[in-house]
C-alpha positions in Angstrom: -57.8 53.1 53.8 -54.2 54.9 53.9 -52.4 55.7 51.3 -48.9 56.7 51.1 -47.9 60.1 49.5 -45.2 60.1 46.8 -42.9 62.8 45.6 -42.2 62.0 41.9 -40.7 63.5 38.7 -42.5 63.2 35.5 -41.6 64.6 31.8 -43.4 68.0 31.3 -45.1 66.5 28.7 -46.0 63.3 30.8 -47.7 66.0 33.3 -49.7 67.8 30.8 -51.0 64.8 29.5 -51.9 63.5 32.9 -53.6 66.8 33.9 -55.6 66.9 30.5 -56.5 63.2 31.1 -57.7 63.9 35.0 -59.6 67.1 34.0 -61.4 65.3 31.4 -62.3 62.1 32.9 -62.7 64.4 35.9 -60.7 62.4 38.4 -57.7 63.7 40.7 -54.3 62.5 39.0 -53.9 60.0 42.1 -56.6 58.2 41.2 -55.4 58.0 37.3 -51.8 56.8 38.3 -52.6 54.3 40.8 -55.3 52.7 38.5 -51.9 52.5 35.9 -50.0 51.2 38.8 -52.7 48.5 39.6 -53.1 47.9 35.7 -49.1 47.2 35.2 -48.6 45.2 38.5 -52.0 43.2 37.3 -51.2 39.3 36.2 -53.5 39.9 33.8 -51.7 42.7 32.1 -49.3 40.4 30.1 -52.6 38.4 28.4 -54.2 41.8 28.2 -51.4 42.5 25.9 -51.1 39.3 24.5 -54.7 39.0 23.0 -54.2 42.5 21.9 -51.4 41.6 19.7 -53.5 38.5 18.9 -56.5 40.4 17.9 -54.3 43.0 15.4 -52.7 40.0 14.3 -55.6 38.2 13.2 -56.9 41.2 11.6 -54.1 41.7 9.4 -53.9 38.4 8.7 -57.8 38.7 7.1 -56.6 41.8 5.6 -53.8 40.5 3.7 -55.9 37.4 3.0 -58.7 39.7 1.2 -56.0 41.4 -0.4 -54.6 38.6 -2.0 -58.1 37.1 -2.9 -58.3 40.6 -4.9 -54.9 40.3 -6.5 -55.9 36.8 -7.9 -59.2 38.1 -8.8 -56.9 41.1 -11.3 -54.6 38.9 -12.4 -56.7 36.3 -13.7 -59.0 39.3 -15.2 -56.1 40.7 -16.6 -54.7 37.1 -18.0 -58.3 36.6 -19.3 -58.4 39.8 -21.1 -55.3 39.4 -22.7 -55.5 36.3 -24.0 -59.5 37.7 -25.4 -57.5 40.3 -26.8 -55.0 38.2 -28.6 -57.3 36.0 -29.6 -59.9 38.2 -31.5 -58.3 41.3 -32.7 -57.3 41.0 -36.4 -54.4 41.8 -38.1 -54.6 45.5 -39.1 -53.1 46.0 -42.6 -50.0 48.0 -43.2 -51.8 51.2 -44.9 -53.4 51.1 -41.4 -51.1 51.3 -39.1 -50.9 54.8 -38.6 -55.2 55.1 -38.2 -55.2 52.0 -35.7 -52.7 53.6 -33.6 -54.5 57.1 -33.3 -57.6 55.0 -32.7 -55.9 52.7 -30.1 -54.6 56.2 -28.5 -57.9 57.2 -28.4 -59.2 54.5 -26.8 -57.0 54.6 -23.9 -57.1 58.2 -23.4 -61.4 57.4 -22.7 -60.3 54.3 -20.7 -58.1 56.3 -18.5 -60.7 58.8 -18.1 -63.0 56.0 -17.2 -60.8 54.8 -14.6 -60.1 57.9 -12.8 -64.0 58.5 -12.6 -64.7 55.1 -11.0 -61.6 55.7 -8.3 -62.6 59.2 -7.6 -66.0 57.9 -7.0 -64.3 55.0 -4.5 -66.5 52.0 -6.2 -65.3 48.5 -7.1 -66.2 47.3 -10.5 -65.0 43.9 -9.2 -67.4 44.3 -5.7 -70.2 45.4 -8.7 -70.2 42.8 -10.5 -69.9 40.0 -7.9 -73.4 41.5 -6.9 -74.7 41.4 -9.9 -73.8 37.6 -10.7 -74.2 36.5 -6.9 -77.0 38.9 -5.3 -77.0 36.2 -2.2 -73.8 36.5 -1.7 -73.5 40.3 -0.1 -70.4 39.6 2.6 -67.6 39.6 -0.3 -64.9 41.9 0.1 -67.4 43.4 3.1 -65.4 43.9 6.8 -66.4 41.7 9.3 -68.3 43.2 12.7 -65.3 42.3 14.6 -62.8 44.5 12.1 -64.9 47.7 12.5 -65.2 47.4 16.3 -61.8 47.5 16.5 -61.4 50.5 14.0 -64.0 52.7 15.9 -62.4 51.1 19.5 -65.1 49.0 20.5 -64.4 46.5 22.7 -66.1 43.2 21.1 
């Protein structure tokens, strides 16, 4: 097979990266430039492309699909709550004010705290209790096989 030799001009940082890349896939930097060649002349190289795109689209479409499944699932919580709230909490008497509103302080101060504990331990009260009331059901708000193949580069 012949070849024909080439005299061409690359960035310095183009170079290093192409003799870093040839010393550690251990091939001679002809090799790795006309398999780029072949690979950008290709046909396939536009679909290559193409169902990459399609493949990160799809992914962040699930994404912001599960994150707007857990949007809906805080507001109606919060909604829920509040409406709870409204609807059992007495009145407090005036001569009381001052004593709920140290209490309700208080309150919130141990709710915060609460709070900060369960996101420094990175769990999901909402995950929780879906596993408690559906113990069947395990794949909700769980990443799908084709999702972490393409996080730890995988080719699936």
């Amino acid at each position: 097979m012949s070849r024909t030799r080439l005299n061409i001009y690359l960035e310095p940082e183009h170079a290093r990266q192409l003799a870093e890349l040839a010393t550690l896939k251990r091939l001679s930097k002809s090799m790795i430039v006309g398999a780029a060649l072949a690979s950008a002349f290709s046909p396939d190289a536009a679909d290559q492309r193409e169902a990459a795109i399609s493949r990160r689209l799809d992914r962040l479409t699930r994404q912001f699909n599960k994150l707007e499944q857990d949007h809906n699932v805080a507001i109606e919580t919060l909604a829920l709550f509040i409406r709870y709230f409204l609807s059992v909490t007495p009145l407090v008497p005036a001569d009381q004010h001052e004593a709920a509103r140290a209490q309700g302080h208080a309150r919130f101060g141990h709710f915060v705290e609460q709070l900060a504990r369960h996101l420094q331990k990175g769990k999901s009260l909402v995950r929780e209790l879906h596993e408690e009331i559906y113990p069947e059901k395990s794949d909700f708000l769980v990443v799908d096989d084709l999702e972490r193949g393409e996080r730890t580069g995988e080719q699936g």
